[in-house]
C-alpha positions in Angstrom: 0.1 -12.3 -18.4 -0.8 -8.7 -18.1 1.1 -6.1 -15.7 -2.2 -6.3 -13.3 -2.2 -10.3 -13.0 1.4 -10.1 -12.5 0.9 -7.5 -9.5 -1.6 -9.8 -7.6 0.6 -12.6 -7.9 3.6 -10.5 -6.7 1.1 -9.0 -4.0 0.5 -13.2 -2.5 3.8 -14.3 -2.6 4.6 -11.3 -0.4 1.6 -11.4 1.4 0.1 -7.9 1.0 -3.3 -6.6 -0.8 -2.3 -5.6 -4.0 -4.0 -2.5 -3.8 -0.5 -1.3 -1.7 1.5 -2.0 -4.3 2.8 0.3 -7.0 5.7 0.9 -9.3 7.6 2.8 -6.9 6.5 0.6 -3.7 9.4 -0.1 -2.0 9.3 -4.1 -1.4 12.3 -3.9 1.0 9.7 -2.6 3.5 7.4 -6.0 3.7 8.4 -8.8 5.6 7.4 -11.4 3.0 10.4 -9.9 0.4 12.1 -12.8 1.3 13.9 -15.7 -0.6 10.8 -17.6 -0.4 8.9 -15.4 -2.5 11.8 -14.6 -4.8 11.3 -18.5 -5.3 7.5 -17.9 -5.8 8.6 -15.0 -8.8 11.0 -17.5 -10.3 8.6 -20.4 -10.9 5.4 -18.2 -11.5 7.4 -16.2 -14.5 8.7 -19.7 -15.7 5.1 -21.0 -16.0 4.2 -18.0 -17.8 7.5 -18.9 -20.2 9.0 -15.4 -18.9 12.4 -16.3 -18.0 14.4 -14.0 -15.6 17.7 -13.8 -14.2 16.5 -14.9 -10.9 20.1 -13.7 -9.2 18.3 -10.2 -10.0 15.6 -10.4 -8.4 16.7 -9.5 -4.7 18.6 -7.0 -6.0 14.9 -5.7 -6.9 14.1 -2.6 -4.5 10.6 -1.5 -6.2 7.9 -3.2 -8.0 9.0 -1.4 -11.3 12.7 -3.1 -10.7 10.9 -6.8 -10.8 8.8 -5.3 -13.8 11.8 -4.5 -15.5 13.6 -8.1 -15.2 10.8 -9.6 -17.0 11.6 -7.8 -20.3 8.5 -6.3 -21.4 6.6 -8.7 -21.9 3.9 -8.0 -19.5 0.9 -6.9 -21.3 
């Protein structure tokens, strides 16, 4: 999965466009950052074989934080 794909899914799970999301967007300022879409993140990067520490991820204040938990291996 490449950084881009990986933005658009992050952009529907929160509900935004992902055109208004970059590395330094603060996530903590849309209403879909919720547990619900942390669930979306967990299962999306599992189906990709990416595995996180999902307890991370709402700890996750910018889109570069969630970038970070997956290791690199965005393309």
């Amino acid at each position: 999965m490449t950084k881009d794909e990986f933005i658009r899914h992050l952009a529907e799970a929160i509900e935004v466009d992902p055109g208004e999301l970059t590395d330094d967007t603060d996530l903590t300022q849309f209403e879909g950052w919720d547990s619900t879409a942390v669930l979306n993140l967990v299962v999306l990067l599992d189906e990709q074989g990416v595995k996180v520490d999902e307890e991370r991820i709402p700890e996750c204040k910018t889109v570069r934080d969630v970038v970070a938990l997956t290791g690199g291996v965005l393309e």
